[in-house]
ROPALO-452356 format. One record per residue (C-alpha): residue in three letters; chain; x, y, z. Coordinates in steps of 0.5 Angstrom, whole numbers, plus 500, padded with zeros to 3 digits. Layout:
<sites>
+-----+---+-----+-----+-----+
!   r ! c !  xx !  yy !  zz !
+-----+---+-----+-----+-----+
! ALA ! A !   X !   Y !   Z !
...
+-----+---+-----+-----+-----+
</sites>
This chain:
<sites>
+-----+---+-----+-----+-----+
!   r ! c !  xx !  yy !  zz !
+-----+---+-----+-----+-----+
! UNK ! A ! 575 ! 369 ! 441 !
! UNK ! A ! 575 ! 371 ! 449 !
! UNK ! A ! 582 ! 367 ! 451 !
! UNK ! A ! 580 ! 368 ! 458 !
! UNK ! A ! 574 ! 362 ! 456 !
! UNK ! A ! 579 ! 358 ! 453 !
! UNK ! A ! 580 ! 354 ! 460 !
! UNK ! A ! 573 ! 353 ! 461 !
! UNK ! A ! 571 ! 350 ! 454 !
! UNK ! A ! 578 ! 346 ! 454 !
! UNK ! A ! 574 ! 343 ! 460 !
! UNK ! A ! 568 ! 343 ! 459 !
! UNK ! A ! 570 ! 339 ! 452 !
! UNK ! A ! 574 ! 334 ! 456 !
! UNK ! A ! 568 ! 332 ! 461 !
! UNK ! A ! 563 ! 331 ! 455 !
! UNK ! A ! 568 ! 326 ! 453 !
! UNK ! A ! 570 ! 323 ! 459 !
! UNK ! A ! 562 ! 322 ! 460 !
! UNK ! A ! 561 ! 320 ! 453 !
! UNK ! A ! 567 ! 315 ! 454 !
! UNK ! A ! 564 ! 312 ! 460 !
! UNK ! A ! 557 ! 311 ! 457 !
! UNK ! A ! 559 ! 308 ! 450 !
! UNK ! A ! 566 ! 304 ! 454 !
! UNK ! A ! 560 ! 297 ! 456 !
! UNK ! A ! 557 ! 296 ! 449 !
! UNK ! A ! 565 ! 297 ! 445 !
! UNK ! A ! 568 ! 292 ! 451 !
! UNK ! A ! 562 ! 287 ! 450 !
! UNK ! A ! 561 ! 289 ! 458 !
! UNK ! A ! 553 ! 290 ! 457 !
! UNK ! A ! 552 ! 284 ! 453 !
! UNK ! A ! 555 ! 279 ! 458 !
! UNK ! A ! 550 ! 283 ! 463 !
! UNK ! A ! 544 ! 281 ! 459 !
! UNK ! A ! 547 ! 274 ! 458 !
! UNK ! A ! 548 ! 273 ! 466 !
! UNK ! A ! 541 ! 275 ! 467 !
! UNK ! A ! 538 ! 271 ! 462 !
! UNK ! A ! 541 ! 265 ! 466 !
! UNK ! A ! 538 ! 269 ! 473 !
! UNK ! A ! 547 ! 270 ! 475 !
! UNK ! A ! 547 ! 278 ! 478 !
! UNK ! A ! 554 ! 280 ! 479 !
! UNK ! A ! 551 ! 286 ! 484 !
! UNK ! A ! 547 ! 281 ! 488 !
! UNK ! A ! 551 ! 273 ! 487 !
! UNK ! A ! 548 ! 268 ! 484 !
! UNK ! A ! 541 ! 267 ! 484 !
! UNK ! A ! 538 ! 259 ! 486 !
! UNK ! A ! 535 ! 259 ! 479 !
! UNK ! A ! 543 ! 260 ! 476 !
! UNK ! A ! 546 ! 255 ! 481 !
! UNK ! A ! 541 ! 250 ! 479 !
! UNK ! A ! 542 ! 250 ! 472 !
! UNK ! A ! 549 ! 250 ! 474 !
! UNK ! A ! 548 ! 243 ! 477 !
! UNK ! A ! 544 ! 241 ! 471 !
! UNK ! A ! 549 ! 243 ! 467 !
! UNK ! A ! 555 ! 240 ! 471 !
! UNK ! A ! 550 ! 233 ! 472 !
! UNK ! A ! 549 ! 233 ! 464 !
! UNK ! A ! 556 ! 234 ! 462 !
! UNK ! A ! 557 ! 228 ! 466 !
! UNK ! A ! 552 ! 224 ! 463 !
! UNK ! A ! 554 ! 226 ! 456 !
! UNK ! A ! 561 ! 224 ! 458 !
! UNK ! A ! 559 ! 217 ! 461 !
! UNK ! A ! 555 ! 216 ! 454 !
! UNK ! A ! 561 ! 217 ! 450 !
! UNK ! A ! 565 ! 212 ! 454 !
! UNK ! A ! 560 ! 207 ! 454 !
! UNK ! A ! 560 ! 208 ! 447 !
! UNK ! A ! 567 ! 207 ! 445 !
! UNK ! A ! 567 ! 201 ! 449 !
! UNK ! A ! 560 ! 198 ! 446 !
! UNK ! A ! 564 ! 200 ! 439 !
! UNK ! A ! 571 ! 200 ! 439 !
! UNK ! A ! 574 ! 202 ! 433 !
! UNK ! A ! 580 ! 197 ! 430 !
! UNK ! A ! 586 ! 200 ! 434 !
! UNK ! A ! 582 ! 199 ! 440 !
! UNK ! A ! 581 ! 191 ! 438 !
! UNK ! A ! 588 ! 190 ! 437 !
! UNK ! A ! 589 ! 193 ! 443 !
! UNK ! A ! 585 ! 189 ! 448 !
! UNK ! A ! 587 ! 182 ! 444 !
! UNK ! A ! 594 ! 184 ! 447 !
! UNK ! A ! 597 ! 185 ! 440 !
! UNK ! A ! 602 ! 191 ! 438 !
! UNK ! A ! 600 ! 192 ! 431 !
! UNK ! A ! 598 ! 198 ! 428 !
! UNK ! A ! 594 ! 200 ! 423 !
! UNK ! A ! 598 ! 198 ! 417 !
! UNK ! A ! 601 ! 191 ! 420 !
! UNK ! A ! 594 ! 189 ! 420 !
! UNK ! A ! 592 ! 190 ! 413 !
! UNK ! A ! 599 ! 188 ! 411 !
! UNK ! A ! 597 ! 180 ! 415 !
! UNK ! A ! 590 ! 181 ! 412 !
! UNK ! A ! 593 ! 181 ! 406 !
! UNK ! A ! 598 ! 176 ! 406 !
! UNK ! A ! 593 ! 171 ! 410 !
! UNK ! A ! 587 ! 173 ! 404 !
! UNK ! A ! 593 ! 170 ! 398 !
! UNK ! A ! 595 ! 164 ! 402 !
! UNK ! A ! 587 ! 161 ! 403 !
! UNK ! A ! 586 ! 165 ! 396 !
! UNK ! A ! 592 ! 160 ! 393 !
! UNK ! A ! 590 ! 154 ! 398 !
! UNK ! A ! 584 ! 154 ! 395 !
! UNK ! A ! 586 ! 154 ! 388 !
! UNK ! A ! 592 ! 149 ! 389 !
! UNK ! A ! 586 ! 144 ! 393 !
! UNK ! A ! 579 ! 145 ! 387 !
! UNK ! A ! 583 ! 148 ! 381 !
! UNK ! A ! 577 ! 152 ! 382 !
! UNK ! A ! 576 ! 160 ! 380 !
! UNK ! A ! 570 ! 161 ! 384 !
! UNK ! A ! 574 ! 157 ! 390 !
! UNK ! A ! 579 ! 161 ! 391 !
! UNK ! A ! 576 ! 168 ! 391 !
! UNK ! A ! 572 ! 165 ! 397 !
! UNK ! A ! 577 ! 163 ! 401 !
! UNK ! A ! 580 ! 169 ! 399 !
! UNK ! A ! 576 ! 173 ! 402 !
! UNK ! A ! 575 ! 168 ! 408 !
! UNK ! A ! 583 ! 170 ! 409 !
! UNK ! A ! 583 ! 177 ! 409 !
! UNK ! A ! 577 ! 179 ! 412 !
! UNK ! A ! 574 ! 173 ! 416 !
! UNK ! A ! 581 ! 170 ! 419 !
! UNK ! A ! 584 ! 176 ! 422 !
! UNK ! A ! 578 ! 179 ! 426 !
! UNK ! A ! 577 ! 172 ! 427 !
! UNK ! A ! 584 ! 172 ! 430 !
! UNK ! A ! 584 ! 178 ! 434 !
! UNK ! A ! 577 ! 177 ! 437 !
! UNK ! A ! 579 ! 170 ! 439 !
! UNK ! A ! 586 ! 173 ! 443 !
! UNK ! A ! 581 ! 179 ! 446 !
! UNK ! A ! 577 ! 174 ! 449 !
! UNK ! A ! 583 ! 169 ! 452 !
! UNK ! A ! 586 ! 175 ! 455 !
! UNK ! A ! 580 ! 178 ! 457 !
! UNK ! A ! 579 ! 170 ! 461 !
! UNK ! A ! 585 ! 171 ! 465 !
! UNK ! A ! 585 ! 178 ! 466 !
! UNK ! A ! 579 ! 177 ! 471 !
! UNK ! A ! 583 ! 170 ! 474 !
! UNK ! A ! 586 ! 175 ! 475 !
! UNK ! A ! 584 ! 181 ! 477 !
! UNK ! A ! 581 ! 178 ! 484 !
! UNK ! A ! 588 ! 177 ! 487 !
! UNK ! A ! 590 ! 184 ! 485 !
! UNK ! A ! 585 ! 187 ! 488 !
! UNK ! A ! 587 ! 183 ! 494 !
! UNK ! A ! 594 ! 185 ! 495 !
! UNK ! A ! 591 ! 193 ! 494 !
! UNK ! A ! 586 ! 191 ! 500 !
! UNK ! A ! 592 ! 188 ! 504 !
! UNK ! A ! 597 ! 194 ! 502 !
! UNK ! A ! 591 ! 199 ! 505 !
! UNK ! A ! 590 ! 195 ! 511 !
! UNK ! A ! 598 ! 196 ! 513 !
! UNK ! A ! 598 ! 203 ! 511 !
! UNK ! A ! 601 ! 204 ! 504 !
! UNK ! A ! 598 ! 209 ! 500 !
! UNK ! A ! 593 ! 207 ! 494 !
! UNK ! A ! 598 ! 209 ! 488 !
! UNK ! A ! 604 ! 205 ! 492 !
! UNK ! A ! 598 ! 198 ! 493 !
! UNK ! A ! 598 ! 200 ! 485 !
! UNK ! A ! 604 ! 200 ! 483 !
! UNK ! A ! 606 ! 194 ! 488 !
! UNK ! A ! 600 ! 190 ! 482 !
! UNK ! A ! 604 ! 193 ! 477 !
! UNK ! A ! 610 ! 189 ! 479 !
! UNK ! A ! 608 ! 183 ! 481 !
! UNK ! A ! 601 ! 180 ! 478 !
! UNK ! A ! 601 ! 176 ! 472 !
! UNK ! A ! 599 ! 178 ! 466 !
! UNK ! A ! 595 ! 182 ! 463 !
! UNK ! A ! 594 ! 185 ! 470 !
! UNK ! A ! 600 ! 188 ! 470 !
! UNK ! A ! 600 ! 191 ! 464 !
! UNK ! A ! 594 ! 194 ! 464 !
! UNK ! A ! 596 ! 196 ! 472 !
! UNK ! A ! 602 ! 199 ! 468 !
! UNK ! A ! 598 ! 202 ! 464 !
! UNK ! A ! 595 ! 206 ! 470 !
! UNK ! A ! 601 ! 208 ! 474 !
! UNK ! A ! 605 ! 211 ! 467 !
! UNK ! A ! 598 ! 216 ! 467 !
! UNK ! A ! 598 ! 217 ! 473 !
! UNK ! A ! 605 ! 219 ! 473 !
! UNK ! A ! 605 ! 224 ! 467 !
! UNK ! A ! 599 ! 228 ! 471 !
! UNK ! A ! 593 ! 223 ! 470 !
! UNK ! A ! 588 ! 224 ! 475 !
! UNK ! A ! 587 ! 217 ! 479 !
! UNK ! A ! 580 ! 216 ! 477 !
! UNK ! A ! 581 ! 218 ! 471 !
! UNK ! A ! 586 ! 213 ! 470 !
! UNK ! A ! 583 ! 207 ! 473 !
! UNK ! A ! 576 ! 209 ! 469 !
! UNK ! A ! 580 ! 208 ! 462 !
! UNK ! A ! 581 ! 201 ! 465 !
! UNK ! A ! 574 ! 199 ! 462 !
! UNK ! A ! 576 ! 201 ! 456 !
! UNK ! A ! 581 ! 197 ! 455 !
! UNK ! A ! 577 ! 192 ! 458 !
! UNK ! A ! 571 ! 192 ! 457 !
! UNK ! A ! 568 ! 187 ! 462 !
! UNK ! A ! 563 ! 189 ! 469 !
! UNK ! A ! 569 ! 187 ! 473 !
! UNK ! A ! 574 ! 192 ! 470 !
! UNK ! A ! 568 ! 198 ! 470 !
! UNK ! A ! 566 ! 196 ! 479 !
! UNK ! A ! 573 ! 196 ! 480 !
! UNK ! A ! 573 ! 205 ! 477 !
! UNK ! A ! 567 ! 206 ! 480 !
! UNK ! A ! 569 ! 205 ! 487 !
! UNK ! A ! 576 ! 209 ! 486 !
! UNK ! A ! 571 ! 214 ! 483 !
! UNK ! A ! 567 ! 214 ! 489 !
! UNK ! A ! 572 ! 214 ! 494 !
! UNK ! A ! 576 ! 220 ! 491 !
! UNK ! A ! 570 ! 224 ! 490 !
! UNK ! A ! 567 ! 222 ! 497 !
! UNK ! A ! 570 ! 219 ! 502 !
! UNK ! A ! 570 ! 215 ! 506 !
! UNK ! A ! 574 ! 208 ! 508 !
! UNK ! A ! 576 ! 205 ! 501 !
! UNK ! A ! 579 ! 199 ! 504 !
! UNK ! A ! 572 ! 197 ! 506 !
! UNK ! A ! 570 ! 199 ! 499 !
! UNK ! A ! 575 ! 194 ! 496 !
! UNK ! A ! 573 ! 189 ! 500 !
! UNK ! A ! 566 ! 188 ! 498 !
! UNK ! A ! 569 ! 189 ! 491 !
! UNK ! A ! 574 ! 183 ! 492 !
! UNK ! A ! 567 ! 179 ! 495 !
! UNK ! A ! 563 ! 181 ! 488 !
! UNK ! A ! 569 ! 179 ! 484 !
! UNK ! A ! 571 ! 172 ! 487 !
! UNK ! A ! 562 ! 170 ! 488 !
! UNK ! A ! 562 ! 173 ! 480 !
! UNK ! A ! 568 ! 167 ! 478 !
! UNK ! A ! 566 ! 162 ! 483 !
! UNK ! A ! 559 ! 163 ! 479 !
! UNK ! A ! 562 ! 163 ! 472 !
! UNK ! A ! 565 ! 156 ! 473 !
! UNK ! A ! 559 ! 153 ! 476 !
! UNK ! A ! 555 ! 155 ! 470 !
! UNK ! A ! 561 ! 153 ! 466 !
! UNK ! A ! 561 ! 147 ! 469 !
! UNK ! A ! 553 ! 145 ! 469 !
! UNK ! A ! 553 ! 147 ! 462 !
! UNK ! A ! 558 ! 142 ! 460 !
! UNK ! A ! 553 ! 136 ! 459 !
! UNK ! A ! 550 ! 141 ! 454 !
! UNK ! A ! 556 ! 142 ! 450 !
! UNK ! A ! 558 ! 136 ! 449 !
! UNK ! A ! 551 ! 133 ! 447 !
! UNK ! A ! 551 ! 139 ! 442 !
! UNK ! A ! 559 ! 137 ! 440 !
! UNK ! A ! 557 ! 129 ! 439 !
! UNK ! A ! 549 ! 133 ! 434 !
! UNK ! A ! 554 ! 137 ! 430 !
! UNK ! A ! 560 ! 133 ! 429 !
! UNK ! A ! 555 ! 126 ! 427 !
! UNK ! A ! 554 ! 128 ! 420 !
! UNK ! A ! 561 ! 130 ! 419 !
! UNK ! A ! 562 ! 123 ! 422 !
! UNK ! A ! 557 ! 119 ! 417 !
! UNK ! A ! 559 ! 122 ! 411 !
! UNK ! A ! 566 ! 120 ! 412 !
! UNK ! A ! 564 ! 113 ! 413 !
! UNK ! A ! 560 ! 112 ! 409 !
! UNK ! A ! 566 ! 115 ! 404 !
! UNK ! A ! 571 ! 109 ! 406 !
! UNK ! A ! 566 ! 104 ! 406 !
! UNK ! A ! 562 ! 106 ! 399 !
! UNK ! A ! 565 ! 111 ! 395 !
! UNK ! A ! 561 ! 110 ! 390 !
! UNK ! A ! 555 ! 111 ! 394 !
! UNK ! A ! 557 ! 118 ! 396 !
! UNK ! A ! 561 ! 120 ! 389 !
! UNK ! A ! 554 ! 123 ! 386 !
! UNK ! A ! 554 ! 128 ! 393 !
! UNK ! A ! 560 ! 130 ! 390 !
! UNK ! A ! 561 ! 129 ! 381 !
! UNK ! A ! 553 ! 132 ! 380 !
! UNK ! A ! 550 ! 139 ! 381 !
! UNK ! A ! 544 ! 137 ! 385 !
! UNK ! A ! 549 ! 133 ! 390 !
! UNK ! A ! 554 ! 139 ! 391 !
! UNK ! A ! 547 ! 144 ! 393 !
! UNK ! A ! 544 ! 139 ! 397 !
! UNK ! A ! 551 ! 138 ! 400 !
! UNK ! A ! 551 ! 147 ! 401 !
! UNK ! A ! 544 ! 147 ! 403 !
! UNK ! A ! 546 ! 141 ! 408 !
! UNK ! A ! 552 ! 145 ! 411 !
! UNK ! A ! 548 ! 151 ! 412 !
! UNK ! A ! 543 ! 148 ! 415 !
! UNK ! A ! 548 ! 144 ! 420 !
! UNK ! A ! 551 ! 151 ! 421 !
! UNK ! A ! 545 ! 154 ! 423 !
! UNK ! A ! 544 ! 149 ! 429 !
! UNK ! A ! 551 ! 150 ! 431 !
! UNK ! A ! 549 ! 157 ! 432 !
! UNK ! A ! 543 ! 156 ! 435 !
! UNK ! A ! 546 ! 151 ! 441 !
! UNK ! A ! 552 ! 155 ! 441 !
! UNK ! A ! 547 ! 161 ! 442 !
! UNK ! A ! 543 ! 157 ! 448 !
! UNK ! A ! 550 ! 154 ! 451 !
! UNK ! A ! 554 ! 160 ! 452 !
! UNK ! A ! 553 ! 164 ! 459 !
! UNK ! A ! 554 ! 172 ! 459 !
! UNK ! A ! 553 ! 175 ! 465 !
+-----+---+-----+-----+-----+
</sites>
């Protein structure tokens, strides 16, 4: 071998690597399969972005949102057990509550066996204690605090309306709430500012406020802090509407209450009336009314009449209770 052509092979061997390097280097790095994607959605990196990428970029920013939207919407419609806990005010956790379910279910349970002597009794209030009474319980807190959370709620909107108008920032206006409104507003307005404090963006924070209270009232109030931080625009003017809507919204609320309340009591006196005979018909008779009670044919009609009596309750409640 020729030693005077041994610089000409060396280079030679190291040009057919480097070309064999540059031509297989995009299917090792993935580089020829992210071309193929980005042209498969019309993105070009020589040329930019095509219209059609843009606009599927659009859709899919605008679908992301809806999905987003969708889950909030859910989780409001069907919040799970520590969200109820949550909106009835309580600080309970998970295992309190079925340590007080627990507890509730062997008190009505012992009640009823104290009361009838009866087996078949005691089970049922039993398990009226420990399922029925506590979410009964929580829902009924869940709507009291939710009644004085939007009392409530115009006002603070008003004292943020006054704190723009003078200047202060939004964040300040929300803290000055959290101060100095009464509950639960200032607690849920707490709740805003310690997420904001810890790197939540602002609308982010006053959008989870629906989820905490599941009301219209709530939702307005996020969508038009939503609005003004993604647009612009005068806020105060935004919020003086908004405080407009919710004070029109309250004074509607108590004038459909108010309207409504020849037809509660009306419905109060229909179901009360028989509880009422039968109680008098006691005192004056107790044998007369003692066959309701000693037979089996009294005791099913006495069921049968409870249920039916109930029905009607839930009927006229049905009819007599406003949402809006």
């Amino acid at each position: 071998m020729d030693l005077g052509n041994l610089p000409v092979i060396l280079l030679a061997a190291v040009a057919a690597g480097g070309a064999a390097y540059a031509l297989i280097y995009p299917y090792l790095s993935g580089e020829a399969r992210l071309e193929e994607r980005q042209k498969m959605v019309g993105v070009d990196r020589r040329r930019g972005a095509t219209p059609a990428a843009v606009e599927s970029l659009r859709r899919g920013q605008v679908a992301d949102s809806l999905k987003a939207l969708d889950d909030r919407q859910k989780r409001v419609n069907r919040p799970n057990l520590k969200t109820k806990i949550a909106q009835a005010g309580l600080e309970w956790s998970i295992r309190k509550f079925y340590v007080v379910s627990a507890i509730m279910a062997a008190a009505f349970g012992l009640a009823g066996l104290l009361m009838t002597a009866d087996v078949r009794v005691a089970a049922a209030a039993a398990f009226a204690g420990g399922l029925g009474a506590p979410r009964w319980l929580i829902s009924f807190l869940k709507n009291r605090r939710i009644n004085k959370f939007l009392t409530e709620l115009p006002n603070g909107v008003e004292v943020i309306l006054r704190g723009l108008k003078a200047g202060l920032p939004l964040g300040d206006c929300i803290r000055i709430v959290a101060n100095e409104a009464q509950e639960p507003v200032k607690t849920e307005f707490r709740k805003i500012v310690e997420e904001q404090s810890v790197g939540v963006p602002l609308s982010e924070a006053v959008a989870k406020l629906y989820e905490r209270m599941p009301v219209p009232e709530a939702n307005f109030f996020g969508i038009v802090i939503a609005i003004q931080s993604k647009a612009g625009g005068s806020l105060s003017d935004a919020l003086g509407n908004l405080a407009k809507v919710l004070r029109d919204r309250k004074r509607m609320k108590q004038k459909i209450q108010a309207l409504s309340m020849e037809a509660k009591a009306s419905a109060s006196i229909i179901g009360a009336l028989p509880l009422v005979t039968i109680a008098g018909i006691s005192l004056a008779n107790p044998k007369y009314m003692e066959l309701m009670w000693t037979t089996d044919l009294g005791r099913v009609m006495l069921v049968g009449s409870a249920l039916w009596m109930l029905t009607g309750i839930l009927v006229m409640k049905k009819m007599i209770n406003f949402n809006f």
